[in-house]
Structure formats: structure tokens, C-alpha cells
PyMOL commands that place a pseudoatom at each C-alpha (Angstrom):
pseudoatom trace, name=CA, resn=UNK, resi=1, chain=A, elem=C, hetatm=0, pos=[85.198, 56.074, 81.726]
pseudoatom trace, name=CA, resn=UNK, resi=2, chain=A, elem=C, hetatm=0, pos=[84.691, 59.694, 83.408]
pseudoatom trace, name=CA, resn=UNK, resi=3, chain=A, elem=C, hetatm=0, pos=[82.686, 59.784, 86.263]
pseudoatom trace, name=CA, resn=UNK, resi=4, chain=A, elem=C, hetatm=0, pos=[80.158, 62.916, 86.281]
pseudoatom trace, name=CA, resn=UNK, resi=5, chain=A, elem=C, hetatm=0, pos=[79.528, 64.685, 89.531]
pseudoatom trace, name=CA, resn=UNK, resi=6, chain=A, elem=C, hetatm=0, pos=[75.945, 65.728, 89.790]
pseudoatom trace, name=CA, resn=UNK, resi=7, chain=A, elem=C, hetatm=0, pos=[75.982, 66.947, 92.996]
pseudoatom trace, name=CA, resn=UNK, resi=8, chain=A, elem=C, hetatm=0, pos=[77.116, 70.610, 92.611]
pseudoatom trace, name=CA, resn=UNK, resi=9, chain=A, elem=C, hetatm=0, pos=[79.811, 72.132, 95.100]
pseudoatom trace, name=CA, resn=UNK, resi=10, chain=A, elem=C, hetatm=0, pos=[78.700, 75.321, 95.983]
pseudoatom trace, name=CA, resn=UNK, resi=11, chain=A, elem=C, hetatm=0, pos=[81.376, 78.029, 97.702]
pseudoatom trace, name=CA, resn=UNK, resi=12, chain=A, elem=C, hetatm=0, pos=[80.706, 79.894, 101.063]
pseudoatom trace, name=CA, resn=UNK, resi=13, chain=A, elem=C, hetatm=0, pos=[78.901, 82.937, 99.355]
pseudoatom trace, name=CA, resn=UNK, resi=14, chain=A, elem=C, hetatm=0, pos=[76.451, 80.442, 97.345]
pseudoatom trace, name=CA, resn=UNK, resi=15, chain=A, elem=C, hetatm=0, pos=[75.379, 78.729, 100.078]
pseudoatom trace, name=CA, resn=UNK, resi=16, chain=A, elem=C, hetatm=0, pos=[75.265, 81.578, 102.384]
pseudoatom trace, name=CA, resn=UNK, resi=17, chain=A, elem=C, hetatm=0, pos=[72.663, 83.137, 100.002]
pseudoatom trace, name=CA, resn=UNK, resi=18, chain=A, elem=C, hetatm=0, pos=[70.993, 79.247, 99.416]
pseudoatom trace, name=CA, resn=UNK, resi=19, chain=A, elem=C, hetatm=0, pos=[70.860, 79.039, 103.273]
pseudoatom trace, name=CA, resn=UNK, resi=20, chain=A, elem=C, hetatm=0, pos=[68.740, 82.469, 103.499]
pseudoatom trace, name=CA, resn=UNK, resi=21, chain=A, elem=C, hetatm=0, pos=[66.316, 81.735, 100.831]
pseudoatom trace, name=CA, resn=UNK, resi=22, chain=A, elem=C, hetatm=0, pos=[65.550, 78.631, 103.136]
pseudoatom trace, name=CA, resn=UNK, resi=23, chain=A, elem=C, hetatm=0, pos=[64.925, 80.962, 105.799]
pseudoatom trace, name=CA, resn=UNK, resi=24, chain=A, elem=C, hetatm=0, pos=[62.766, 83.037, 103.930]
pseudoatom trace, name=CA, resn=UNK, resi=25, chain=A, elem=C, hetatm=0, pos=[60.961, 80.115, 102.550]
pseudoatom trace, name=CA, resn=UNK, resi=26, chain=A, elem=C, hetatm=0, pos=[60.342, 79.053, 105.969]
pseudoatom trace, name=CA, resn=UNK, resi=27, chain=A, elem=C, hetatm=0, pos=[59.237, 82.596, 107.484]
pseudoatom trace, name=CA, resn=UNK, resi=28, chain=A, elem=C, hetatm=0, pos=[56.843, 82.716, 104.369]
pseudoatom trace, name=CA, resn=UNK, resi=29, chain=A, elem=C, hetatm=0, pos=[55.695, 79.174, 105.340]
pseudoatom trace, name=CA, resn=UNK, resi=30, chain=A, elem=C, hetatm=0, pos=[55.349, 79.320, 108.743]
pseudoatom trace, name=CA, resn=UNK, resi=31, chain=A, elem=C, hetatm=0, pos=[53.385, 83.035, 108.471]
pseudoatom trace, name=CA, resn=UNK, resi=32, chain=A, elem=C, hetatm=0, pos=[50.856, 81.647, 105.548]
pseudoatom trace, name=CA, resn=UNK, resi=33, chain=A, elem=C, hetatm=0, pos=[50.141, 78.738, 108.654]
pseudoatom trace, name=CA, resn=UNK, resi=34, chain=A, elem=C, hetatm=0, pos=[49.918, 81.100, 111.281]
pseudoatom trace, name=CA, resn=UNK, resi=35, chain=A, elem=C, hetatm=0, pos=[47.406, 83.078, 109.298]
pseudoatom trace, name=CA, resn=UNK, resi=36, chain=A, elem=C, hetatm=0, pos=[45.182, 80.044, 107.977]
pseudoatom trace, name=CA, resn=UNK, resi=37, chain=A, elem=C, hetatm=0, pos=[45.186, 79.030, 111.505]
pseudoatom trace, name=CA, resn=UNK, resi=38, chain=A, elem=C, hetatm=0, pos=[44.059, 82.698, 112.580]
pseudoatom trace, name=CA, resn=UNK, resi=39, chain=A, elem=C, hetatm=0, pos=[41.557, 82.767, 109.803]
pseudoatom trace, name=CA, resn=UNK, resi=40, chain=A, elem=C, hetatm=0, pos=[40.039, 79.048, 110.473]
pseudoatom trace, name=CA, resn=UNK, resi=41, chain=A, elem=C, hetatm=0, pos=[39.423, 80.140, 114.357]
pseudoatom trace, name=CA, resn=UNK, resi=42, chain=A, elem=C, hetatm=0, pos=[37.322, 83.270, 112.951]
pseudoatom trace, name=CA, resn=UNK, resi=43, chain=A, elem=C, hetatm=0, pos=[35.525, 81.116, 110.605]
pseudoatom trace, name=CA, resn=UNK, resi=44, chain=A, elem=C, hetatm=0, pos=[34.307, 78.733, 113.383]
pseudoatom trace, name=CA, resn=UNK, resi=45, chain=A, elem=C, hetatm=0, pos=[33.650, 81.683, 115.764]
pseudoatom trace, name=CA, resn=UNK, resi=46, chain=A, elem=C, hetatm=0, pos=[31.299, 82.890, 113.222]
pseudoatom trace, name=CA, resn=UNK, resi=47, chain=A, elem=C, hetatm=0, pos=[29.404, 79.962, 112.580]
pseudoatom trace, name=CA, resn=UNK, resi=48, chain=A, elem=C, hetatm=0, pos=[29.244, 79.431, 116.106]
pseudoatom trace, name=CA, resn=UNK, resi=49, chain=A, elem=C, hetatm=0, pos=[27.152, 82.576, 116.530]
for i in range(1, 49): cmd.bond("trace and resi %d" % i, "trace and resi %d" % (i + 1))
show_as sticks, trace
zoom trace
């Protein structure tokens, strides 16, 4: 019986470009937070006044 790998091996240049999508992901993820945070401090400045 042949035993299927289903974890794929990926070479240096793969994973060099899947390890930088992960960093983008994060930057993207990280700035959408910082700016919600930003935005939800404005919002209860203004209904504060």
C-alpha cells in the first residue's frame, strides 16, 4: 500500500516567498488594528463632547 504525503515540501525560494506573504499579512493585520483602535478613541472623544 503507498503511503501519500500530504504535507507538501516546499524548497528555499517557496518558502522564502510563503514566509513574506506572512509578513505582509501581519503588517496588513496589525495596521487595520492600529487604525480601528485610532478610529474607536475618536469615536468616544466625540460622544464625550
Amino acid at each position: 500500500m503507498n503511503s501519500i504525503n500530504l504535507v507538501p515540501e516546499f524548497n528555499d525560494k517557496q518558502l522564502a516567498v510563503i514566509n513574506e506573504m506572512d509578513t505582509n499579512i501581519l503588517l496588513l493585520v496589525s495596521s487595520a488594528a492600529e487604525q480601528n483602535t485610532a478610529e474607536s478613541q475618536e469615536n468616544r472623544r466625540l460622544v464625550r463632547h
